[in-house]
MIKOLLO-819961 format. One record per residue (C-alpha): x, y negated, z. Coordinates in Angstrom, 1 decimal, always signed. Example, Ala and Ser with C-alpha at 12.3 -4.5 7.8 and 13.67 -1.06 7.14 Angstrom:
2
+--------+--------+--------+
:   east :  north :     up :
+--------+--------+--------+
:  +12.3 :   +4.5 :   +7.8 :
:  +13.7 :   +1.1 :   +7.1 :
+--------+--------+--------+
END
This chain:
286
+--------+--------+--------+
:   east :  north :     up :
+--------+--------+--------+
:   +1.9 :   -0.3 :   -6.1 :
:   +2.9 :   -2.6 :   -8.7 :
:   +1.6 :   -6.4 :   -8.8 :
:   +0.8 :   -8.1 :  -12.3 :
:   -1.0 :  -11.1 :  -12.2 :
:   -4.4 :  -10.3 :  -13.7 :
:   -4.3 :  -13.6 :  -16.3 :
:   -1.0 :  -12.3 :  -18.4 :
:   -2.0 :  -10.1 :  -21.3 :
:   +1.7 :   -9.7 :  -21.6 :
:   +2.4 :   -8.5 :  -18.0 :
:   -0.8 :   -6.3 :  -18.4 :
:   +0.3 :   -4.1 :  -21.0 :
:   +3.8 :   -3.3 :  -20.2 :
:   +2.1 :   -2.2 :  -16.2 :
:   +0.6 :   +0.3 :  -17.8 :
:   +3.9 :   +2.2 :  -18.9 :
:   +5.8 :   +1.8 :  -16.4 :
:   +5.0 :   +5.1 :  -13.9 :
:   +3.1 :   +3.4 :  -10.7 :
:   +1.6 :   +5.2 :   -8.3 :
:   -1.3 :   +2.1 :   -8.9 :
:   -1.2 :   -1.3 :  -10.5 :
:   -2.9 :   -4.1 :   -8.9 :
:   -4.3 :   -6.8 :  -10.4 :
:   -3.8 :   -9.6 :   -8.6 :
:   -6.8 :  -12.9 :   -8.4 :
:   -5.4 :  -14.3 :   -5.5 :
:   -1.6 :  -16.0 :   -5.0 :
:   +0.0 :  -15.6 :   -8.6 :
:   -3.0 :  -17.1 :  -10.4 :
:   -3.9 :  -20.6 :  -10.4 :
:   -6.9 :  -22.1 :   -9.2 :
:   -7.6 :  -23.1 :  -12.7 :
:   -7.4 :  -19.8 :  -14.0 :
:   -9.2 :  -17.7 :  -12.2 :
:  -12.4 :  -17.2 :  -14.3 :
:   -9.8 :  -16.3 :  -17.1 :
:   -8.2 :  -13.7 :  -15.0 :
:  -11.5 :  -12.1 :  -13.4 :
:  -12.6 :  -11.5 :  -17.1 :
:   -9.2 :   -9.7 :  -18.2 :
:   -9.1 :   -7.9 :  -14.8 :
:  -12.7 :   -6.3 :  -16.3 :
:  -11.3 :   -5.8 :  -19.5 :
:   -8.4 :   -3.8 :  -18.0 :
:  -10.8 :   -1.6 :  -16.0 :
:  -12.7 :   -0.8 :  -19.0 :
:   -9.5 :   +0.7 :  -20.4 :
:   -8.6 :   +2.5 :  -17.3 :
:   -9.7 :   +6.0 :  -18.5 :
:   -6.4 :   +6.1 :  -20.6 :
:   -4.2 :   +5.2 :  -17.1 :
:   -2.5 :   +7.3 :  -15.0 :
:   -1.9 :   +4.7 :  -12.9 :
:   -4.7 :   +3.9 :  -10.3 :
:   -6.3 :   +0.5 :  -10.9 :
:   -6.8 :   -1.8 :   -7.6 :
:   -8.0 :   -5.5 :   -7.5 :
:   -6.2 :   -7.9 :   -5.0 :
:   -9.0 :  -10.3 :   -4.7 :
:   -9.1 :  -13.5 :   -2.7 :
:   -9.0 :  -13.9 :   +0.9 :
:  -13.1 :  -13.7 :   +2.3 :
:  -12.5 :  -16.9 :   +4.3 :
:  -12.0 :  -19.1 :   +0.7 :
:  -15.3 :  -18.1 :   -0.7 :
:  -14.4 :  -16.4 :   -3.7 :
:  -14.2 :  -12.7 :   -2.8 :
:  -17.6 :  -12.6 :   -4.0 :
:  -17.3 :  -14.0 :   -7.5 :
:  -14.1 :  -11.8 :   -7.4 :
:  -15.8 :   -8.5 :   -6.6 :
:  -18.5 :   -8.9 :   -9.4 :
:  -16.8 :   -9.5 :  -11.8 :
:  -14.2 :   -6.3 :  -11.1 :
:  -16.8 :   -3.6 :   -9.6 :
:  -17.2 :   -1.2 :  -12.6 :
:  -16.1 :   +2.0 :  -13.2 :
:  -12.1 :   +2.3 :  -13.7 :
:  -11.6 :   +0.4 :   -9.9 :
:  -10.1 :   +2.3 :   -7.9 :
:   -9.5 :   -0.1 :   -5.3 :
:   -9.9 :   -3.5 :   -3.6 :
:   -6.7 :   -5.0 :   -2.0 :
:   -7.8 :   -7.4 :   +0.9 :
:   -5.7 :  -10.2 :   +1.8 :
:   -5.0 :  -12.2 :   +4.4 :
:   -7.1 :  -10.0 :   +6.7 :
:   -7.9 :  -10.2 :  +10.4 :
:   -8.9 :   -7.0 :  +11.6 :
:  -11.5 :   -4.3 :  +11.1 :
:  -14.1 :   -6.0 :  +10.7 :
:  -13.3 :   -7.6 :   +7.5 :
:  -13.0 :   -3.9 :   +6.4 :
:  -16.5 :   -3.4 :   +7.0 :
:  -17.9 :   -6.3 :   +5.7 :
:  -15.8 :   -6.0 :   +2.2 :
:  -17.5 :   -2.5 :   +2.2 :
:  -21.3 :   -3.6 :   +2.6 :
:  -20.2 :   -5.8 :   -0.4 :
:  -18.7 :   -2.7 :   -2.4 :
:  -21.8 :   -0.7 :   -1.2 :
:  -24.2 :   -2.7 :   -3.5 :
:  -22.0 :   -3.3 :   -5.9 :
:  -21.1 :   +0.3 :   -6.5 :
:  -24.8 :   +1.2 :   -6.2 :
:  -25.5 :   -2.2 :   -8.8 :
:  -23.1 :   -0.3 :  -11.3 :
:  -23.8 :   +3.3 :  -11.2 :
:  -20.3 :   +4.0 :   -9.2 :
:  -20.9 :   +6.6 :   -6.7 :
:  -21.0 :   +4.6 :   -3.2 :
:  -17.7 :   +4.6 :   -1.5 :
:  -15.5 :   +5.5 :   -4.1 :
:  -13.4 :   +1.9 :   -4.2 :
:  -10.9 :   +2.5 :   -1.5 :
:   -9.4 :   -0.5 :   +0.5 :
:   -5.3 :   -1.3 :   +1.2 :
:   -5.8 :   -3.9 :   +3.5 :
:   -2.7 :   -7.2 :   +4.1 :
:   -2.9 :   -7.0 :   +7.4 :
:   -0.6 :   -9.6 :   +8.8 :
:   -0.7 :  -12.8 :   +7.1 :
:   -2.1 :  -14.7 :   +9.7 :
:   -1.3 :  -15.1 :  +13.5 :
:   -5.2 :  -13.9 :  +14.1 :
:   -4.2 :  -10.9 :  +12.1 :
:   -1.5 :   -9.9 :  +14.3 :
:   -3.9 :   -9.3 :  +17.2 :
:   -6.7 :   -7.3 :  +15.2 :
:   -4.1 :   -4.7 :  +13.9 :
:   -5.5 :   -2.3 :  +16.4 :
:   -8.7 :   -2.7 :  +15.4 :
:   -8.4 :   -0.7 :  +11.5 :
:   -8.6 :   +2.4 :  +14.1 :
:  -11.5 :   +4.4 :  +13.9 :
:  -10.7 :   +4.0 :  +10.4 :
:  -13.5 :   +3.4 :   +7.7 :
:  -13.6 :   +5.9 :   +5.2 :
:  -12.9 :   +3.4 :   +2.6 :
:   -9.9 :   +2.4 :   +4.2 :
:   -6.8 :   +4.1 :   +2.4 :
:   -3.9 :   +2.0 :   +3.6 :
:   -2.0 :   -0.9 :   +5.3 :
:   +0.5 :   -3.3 :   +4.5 :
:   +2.3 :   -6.7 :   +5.4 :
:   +4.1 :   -9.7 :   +4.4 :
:   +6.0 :  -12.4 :   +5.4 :
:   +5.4 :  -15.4 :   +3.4 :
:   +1.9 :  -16.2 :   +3.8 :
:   +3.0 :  -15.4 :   +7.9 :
:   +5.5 :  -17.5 :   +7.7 :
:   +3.0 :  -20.6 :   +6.6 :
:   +0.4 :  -19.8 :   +9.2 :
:   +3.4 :  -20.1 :  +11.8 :
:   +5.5 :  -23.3 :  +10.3 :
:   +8.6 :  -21.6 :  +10.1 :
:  +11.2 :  -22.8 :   +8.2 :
:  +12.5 :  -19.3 :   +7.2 :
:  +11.4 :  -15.8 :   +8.0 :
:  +15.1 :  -14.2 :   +7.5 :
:  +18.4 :  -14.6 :   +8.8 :
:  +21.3 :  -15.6 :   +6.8 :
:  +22.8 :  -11.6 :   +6.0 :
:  +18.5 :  -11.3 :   +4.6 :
:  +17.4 :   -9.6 :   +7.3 :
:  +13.8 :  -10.4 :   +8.6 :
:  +14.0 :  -12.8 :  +11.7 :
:  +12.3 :  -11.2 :  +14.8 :
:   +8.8 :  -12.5 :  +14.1 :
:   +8.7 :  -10.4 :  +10.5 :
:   +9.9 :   -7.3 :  +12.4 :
:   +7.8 :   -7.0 :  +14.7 :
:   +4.6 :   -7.9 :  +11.9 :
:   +6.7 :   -4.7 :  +10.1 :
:   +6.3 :   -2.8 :  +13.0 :
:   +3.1 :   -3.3 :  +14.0 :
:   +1.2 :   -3.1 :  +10.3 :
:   +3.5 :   +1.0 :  +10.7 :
:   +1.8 :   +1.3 :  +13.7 :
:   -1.7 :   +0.7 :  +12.8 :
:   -1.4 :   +2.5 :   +9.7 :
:   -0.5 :   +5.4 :  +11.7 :
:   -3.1 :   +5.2 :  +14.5 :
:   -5.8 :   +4.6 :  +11.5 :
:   -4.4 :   +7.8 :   +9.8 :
:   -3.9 :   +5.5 :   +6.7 :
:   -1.0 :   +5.1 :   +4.1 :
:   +2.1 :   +2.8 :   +5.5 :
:   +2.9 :   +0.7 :   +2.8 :
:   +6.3 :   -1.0 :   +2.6 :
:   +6.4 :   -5.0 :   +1.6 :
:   +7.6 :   -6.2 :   -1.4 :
:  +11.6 :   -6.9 :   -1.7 :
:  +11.6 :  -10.1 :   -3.7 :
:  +14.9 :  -10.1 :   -5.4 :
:  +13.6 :   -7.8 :   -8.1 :
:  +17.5 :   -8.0 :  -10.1 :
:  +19.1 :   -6.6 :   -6.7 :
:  +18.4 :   -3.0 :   -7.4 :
:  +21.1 :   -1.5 :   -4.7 :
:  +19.4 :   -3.9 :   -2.4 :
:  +16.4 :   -2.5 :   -3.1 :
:  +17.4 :   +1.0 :   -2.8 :
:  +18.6 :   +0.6 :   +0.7 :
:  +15.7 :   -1.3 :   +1.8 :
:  +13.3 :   +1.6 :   +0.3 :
:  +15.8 :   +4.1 :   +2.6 :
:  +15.3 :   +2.5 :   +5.6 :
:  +11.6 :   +1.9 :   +5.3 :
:  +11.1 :   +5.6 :   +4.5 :
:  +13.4 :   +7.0 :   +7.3 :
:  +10.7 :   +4.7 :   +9.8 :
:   +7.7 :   +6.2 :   +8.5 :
:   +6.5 :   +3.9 :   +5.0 :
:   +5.2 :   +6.2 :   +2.7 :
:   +5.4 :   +3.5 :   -0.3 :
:   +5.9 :   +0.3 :   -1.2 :
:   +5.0 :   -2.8 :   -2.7 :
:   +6.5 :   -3.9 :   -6.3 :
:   +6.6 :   -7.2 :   -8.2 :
:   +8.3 :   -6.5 :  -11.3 :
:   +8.3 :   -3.3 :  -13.6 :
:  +12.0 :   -2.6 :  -13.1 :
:  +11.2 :   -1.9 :   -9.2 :
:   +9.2 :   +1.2 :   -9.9 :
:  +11.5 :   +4.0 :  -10.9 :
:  +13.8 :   +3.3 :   -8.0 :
:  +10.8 :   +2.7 :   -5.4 :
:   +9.1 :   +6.2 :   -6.7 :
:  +12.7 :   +8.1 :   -6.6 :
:  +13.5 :   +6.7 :   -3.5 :
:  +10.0 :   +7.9 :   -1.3 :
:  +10.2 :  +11.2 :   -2.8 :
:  +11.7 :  +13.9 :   -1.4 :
:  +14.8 :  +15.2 :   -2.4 :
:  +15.0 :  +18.9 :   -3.5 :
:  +17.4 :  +19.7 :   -0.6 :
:  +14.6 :  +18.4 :   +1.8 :
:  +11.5 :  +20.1 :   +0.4 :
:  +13.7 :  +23.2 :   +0.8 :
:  +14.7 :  +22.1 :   +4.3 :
:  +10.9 :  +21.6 :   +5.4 :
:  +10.2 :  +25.0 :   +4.0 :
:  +12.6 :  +26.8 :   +6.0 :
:  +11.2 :  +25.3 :   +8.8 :
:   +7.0 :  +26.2 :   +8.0 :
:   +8.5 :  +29.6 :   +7.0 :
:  +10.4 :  +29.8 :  +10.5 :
:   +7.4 :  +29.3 :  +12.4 :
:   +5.1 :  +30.8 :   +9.8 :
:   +7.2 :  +34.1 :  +11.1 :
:   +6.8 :  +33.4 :  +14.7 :
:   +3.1 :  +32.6 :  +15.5 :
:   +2.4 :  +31.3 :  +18.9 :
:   +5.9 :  +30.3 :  +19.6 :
:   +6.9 :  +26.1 :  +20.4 :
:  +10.5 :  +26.5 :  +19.1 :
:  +12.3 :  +28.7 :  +16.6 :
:  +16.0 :  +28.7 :  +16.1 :
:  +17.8 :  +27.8 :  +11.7 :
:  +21.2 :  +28.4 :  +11.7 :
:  +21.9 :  +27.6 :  +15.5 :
:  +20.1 :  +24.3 :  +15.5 :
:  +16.5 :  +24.1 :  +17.7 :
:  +13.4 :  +23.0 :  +15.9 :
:  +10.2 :  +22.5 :  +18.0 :
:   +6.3 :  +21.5 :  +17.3 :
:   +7.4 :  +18.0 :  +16.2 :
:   +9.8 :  +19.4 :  +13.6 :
:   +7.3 :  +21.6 :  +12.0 :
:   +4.8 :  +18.4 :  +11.3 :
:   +7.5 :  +16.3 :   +9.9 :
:   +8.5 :  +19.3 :   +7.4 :
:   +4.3 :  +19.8 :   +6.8 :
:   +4.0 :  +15.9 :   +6.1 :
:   +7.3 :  +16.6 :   +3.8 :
:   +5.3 :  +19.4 :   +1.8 :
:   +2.1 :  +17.5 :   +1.7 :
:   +3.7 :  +14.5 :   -0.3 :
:   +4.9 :  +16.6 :   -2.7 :
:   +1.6 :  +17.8 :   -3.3 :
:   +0.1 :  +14.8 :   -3.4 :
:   +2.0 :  +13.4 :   -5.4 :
:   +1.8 :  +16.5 :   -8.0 :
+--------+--------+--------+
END
């Protein structure tokens, strides 16, 4: 999911060519104050044009405490939206009331009601941190969940959210953890942070590893050249797709059975849904 602040012509055209999964247009942190009328009007312009997009087109919009979600949401609720990204989030319940919003809005422009998903920041605020249980039951708008650490680290007055080697400091990780956990108890989409140092590709890369092997099914990007390597990295080698079919095929063979024996190893119930979640987002992704 690819950032590009919604008021740079410039930064809007070369998003669309770049391959993301989804661009989002962002109203909230890279656009100034000043701006934001400017931005809401080329955000709409965008949307207009999304029919020629593969990418999907999402709208982060500003935080509902700062009283401009509103003015944000009509000017981007047309057809082309695919989605709204909510910052700064406390829990579910700002999930429902962003969707009474979308309701009439959808219904105001002919959309069919419910089709503008929501990806929800869900830990940029201390508050936030206890309402991560609360996304579960999950609305159906709700598609996924994600975190960060710099607006965190403002609500908590710290003076740094990483130790000196760039690892996140123990406040961070457990914000990481938690936004995994939720996403998973909501049967909703993980979503990785963004890595700032967009130049440090290898960095990058071995970030994107680690948050796949803990269960992130994506990531967060803000700047163009992060996209191949973020899509490359969550998707599933060749060797693995042909791993995860052995194993469906194994107990495809043997129905009724818990465990089924590959070449001498054991592979059990928990085996066969990583390997079906493996197959599914290939498919999804095809």
């Amino acid at each position: 999911m690819l950032f590009v602040p919604a008021d740079s012509e410039r930064k809007l055209a070369r998003a669309a060519s770049v391959g993301a999964d989804a661009i989002i247009l962002d109203l909230e942190d890279s656009v100034a104050a000043s701006r934001k009328p400017e931005a809401r009007g080329m955000a709409a312009s965008m949307l207009d044009a999304a029919g020629t997009s593969a990418s999907a087109m999402f709208v982060r919009v500003n935080p509902l405490q700062g009283g401009m979600t509103l003015e944000d949401l009509c000017a981007v609720v047309r057809p082309g939206l695919s989605g709204i990204m909510l910052p700064k989030a406390e829990g579910g319940r700002d999930v429902t009331q962003l969707g009474h919003y979308l309701d009439a809005l959808e219904a105001r422009a002919g959309m069919v009601v419910g089709s503008v998903k929501i990806v929800v920041v869900a830990t940029e605020t201390a508050g936030a941190m206890f309402g991560l249980g609360s996304y579960a039951p999950a609305s159906a708008r709700l598609a996924g969940l994600t975190w960060g650490g710099e607006d965190l680290a403002a609500s908590l007055g710290a003076t740094a959210n990483k130790e000196d080697d760039g690892s996140w400091t123990p406040p961070y990780q457990m914000a990481r953890t938690f936004c995994l956990l939720a996403a998973v108890a909501a049967d909703v989409a993980p979503i990785e942070t963004l890595y700032a140092d967009y130049k440090d590709l290898s960095g990058l890369q071995a970030d994107c590893r680690r948050a796949r092997r803990d269960g992130f099914v994506g990531r967060l990007a803000i700047h163009p050249d992060q996209v191949a390597l973020i899509n490359s990295s969550f998707t599933p080698s060749e060797a693995e797709i042909a791993a995860a079919r052995r194993v469906v095929t194994a107990f495809a063979d043997a129905p009724g059975v818990g465990v089924v024996g590959i070449d001498g190893k054991m592979y059990d119930l928990p085996h066969l849904k990583a390997a079906q979640r493996t197959l599914n987002s290939v498919e999804d992704a095809g």
